[in-house]
GUKOL-989830 format. One record per residue: residue number from 0; residue in one letter; chain; x, y, z of N, C-alpha, C, O, CB in turn. Coordinates in pm, whole numbers, padded with zeros to 5 digits. Atoms other than C-alpha are relative to their C-alpha. Glycine has a CB too. Layout:
BEGIN
NUM / A / A / X / Y / Z / X / Y / Z / X / Y / Z / X / Y / Z / X / Y / Z
...
This chain:
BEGIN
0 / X / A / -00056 / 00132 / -00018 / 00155 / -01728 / -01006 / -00078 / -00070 / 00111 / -00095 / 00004 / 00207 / 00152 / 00007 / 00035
1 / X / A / 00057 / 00128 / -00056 / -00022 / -02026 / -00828 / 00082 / -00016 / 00120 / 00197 / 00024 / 00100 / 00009 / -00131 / -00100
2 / X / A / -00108 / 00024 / -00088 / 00146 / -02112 / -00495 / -00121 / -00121 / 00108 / -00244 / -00123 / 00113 / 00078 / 00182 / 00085
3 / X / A / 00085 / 00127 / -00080 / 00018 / -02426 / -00255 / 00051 / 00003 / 00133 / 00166 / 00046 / 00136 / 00025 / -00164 / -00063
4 / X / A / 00048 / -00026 / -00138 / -00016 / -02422 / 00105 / 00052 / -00156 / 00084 / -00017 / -00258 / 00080 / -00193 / 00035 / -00002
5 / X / A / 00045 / 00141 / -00072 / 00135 / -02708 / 00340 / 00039 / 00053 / 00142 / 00114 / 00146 / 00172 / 00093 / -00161 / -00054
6 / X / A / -00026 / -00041 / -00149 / 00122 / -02706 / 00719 / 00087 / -00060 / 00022 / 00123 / -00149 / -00056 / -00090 / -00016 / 00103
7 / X / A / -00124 / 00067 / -00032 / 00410 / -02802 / 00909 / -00038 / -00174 / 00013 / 00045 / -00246 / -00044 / 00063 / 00073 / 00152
8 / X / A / 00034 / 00178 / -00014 / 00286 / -03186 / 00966 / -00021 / -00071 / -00136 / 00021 / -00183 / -00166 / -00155 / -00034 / 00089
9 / X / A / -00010 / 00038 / 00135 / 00196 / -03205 / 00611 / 00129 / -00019 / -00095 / 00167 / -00119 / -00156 / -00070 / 00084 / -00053
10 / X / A / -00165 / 00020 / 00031 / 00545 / -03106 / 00493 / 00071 / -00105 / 00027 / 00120 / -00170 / -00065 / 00078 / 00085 / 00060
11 / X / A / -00061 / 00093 / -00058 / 00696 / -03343 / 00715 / -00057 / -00088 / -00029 / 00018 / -00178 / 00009 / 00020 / 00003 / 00111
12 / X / A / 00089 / 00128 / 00032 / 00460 / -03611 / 00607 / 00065 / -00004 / -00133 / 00135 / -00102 / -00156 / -00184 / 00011 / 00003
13 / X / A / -00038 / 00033 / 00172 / 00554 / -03580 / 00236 / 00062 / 00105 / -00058 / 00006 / 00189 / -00130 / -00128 / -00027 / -00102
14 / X / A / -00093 / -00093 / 00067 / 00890 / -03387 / 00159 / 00028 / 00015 / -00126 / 00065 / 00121 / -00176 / 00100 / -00014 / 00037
15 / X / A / -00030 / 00009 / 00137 / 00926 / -03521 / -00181 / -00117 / 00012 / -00051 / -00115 / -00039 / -00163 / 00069 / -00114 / -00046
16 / X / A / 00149 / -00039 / 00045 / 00544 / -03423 / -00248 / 00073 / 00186 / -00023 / 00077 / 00234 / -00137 / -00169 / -00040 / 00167
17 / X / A / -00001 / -00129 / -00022 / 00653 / -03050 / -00162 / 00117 / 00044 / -00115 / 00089 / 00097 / -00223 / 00028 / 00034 / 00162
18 / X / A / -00086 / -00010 / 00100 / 00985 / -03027 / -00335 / -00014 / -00036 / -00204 / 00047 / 00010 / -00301 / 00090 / -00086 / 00071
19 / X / A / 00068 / -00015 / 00156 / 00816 / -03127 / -00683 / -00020 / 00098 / -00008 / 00044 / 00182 / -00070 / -00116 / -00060 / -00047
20 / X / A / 00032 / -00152 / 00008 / 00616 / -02856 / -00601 / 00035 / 00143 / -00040 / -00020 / 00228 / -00110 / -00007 / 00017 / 00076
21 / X / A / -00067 / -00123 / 00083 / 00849 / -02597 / -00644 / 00012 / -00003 / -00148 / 00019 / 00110 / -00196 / 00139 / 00019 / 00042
22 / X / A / -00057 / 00003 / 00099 / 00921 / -02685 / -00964 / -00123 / 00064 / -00133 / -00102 / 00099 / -00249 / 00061 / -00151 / -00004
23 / X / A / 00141 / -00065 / 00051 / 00522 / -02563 / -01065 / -00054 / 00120 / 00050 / -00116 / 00190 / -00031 / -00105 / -00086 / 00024
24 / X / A / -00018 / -00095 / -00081 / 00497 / -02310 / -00817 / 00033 / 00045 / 00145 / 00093 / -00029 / 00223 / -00066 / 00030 / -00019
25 / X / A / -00038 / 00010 / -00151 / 00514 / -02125 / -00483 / -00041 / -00102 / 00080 / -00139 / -00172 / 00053 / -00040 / 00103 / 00067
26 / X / A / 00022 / 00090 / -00144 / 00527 / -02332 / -00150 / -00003 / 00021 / 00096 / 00096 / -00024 / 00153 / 00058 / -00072 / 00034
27 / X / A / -00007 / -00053 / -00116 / 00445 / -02191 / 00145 / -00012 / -00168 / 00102 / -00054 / -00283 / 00092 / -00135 / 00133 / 00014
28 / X / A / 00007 / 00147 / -00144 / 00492 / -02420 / 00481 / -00051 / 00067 / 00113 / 00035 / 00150 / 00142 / 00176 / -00082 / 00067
29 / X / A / 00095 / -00083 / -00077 / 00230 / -02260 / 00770 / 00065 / -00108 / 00094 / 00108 / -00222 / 00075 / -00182 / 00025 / -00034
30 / X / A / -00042 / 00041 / -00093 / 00323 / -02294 / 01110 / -00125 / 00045 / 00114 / -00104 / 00159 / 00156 / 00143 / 00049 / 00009
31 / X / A / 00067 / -00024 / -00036 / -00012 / -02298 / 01328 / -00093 / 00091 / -00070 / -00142 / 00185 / -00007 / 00042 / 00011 / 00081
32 / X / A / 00090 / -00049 / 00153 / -00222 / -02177 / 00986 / 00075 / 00157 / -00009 / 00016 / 00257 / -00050 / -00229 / 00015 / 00021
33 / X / A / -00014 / -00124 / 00058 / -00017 / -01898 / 00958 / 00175 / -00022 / -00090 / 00261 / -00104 / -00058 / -00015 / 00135 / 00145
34 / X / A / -00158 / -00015 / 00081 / 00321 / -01826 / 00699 / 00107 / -00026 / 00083 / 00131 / 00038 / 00185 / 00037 / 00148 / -00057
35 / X / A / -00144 / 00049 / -00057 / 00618 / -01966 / 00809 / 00144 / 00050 / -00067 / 00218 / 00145 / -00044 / 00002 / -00159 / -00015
36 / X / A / -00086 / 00004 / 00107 / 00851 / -02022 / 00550 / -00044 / -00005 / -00153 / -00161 / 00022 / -00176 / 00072 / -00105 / 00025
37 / X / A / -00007 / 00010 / 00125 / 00883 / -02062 / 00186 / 00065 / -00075 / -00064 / 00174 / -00052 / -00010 / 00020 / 00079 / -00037
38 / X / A / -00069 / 00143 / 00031 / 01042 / -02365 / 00005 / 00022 / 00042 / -00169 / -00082 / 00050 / -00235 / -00121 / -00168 / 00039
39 / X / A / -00023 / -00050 / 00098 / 01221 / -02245 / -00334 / 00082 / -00134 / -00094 / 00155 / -00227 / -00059 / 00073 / 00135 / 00037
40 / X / A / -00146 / 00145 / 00057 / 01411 / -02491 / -00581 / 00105 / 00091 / -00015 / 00087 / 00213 / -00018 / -00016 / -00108 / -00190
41 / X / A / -00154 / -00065 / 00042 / 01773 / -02387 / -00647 / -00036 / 00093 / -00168 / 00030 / 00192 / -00200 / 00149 / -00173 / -00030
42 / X / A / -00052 / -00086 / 00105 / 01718 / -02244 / -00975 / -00120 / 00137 / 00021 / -00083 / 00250 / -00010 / -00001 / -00092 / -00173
43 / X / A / 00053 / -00137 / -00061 / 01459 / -01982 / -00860 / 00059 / 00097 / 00089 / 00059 / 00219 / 00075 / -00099 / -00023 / 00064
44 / X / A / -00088 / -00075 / -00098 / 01670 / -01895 / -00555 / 00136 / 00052 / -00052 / 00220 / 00116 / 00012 / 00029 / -00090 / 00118
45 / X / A / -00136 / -00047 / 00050 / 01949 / -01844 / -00807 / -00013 / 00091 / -00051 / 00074 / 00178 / -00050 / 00071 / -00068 / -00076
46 / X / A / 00004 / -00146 / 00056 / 01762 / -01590 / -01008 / -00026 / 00097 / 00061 / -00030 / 00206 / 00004 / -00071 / 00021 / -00086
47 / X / A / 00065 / -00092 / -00044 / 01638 / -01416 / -00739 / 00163 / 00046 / 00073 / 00179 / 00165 / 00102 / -00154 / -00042 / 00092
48 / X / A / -00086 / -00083 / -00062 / 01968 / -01356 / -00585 / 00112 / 00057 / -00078 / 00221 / 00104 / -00044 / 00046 / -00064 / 00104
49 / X / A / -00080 / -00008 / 00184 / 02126 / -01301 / -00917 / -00052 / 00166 / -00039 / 00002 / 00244 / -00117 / -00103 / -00159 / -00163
50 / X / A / 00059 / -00162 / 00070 / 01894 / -00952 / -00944 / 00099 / 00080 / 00043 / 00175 / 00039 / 00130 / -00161 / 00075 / 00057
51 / X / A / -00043 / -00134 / -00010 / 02047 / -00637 / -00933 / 00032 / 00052 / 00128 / -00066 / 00058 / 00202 / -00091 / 00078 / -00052
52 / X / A / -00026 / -00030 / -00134 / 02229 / -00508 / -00612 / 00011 / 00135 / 00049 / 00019 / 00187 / 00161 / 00107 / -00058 / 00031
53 / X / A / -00056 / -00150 / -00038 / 02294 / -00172 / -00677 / -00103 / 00111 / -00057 / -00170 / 00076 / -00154 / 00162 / 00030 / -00074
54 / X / A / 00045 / -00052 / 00029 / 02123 / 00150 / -00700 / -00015 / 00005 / -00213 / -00082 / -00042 / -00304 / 00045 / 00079 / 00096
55 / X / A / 00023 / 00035 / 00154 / 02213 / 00220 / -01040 / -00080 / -00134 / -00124 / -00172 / -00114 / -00203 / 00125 / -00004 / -00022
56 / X / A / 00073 / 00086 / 00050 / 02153 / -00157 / -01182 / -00157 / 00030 / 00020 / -00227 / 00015 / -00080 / 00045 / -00118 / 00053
57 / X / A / 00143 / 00029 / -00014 / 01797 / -00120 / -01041 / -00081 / 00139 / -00102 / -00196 / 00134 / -00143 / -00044 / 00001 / 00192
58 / X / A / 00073 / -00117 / 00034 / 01718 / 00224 / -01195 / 00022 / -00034 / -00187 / -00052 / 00015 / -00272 / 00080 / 00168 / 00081
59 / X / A / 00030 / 00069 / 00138 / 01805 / 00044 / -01543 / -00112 / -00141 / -00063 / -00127 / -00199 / -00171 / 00132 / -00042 / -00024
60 / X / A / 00083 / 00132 / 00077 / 01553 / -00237 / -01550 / -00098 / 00024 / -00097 / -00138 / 00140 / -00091 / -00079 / -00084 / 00096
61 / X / A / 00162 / -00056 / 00005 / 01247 / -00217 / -01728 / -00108 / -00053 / 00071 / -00140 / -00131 / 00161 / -00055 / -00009 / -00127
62 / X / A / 00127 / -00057 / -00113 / 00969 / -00130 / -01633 / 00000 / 00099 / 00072 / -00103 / 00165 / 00085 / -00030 / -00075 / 00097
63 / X / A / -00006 / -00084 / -00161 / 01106 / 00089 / -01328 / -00095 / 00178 / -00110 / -00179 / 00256 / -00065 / 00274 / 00036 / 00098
64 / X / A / 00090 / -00127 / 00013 / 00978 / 00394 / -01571 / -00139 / 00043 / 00021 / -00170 / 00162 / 00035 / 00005 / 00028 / -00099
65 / X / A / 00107 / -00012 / -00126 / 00620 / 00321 / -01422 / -00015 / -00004 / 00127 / -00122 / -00008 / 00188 / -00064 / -00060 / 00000
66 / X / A / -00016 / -00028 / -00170 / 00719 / 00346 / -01086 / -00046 / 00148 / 00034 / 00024 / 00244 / 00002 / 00173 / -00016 / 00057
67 / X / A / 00034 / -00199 / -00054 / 00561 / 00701 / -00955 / 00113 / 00006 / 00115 / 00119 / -00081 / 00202 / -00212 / 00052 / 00101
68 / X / A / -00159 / -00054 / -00095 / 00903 / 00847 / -00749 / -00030 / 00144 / -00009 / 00005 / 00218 / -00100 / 00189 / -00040 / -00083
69 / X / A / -00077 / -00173 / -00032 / 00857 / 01205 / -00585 / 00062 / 00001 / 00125 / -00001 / -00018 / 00228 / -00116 / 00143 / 00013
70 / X / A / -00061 / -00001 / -00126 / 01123 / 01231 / -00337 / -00009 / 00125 / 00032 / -00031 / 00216 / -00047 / 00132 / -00049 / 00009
71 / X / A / 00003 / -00147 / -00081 / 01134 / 01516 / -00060 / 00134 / 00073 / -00074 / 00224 / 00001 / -00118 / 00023 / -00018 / 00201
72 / X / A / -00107 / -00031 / 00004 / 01383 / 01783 / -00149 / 00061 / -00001 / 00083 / 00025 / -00059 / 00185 / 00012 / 00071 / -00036
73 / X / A / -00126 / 00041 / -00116 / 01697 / 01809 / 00042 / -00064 / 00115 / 00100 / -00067 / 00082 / 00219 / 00208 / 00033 / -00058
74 / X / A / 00054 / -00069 / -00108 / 01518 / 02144 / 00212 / -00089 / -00079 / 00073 / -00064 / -00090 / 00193 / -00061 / 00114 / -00038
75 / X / A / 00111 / 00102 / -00055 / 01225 / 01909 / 00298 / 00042 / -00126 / 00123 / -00023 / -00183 / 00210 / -00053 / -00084 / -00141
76 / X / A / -00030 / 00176 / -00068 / 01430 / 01602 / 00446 / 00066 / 00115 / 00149 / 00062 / 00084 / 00268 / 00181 / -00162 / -00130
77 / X / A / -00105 / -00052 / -00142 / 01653 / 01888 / 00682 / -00094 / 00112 / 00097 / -00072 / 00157 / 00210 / 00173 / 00105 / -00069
78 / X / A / 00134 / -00061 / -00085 / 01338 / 02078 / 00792 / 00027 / 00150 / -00047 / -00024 / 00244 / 00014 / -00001 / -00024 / 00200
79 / X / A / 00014 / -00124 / 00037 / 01442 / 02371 / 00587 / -00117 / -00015 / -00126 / -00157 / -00119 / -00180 / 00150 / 00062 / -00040
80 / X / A / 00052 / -00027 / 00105 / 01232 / 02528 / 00331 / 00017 / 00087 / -00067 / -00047 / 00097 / -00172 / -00080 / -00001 / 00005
């Protein structure tokens, strides 16, 4: 995904320039050339907080079966072996 770059003076110069924006892609807002914030429209920020909260939900999505997962055993985590 595409995402566009405004510094804080730019933002503030042209809010309704930026807020389109979202609607094509990311928006970062730099604060002395570096990441600040992030500027989302409402219906992105709705799906993103809309994902999955819980262990379980997450271990059903797809995809997750390409995830490489070797956890320590329980001897491993308590310093037995």
């Amino acid at each position: 995904m595409s995402f566009t770059t405004f510094s804080r003076n730019e933002f503030n110069q042209d809010i309704s320039y930026a807020k389109r924006a979202t609607h094509e892609e990311l928006v970062f807002i730099t604060d002395h050339g570096n990441p600040a914030h992030e500027l989302l429209n409402i219906e992105e920020c709705r799906r993103l907080s809309c994902s999955p909260s819980n262990i379980i939900d997450l271990l059903g999505m797809p995809g997750v079966e390409d995830i490489a997962f070797d956890p320590p055993s329980m001897g491993e985590m308590s310093g037995r072996q």
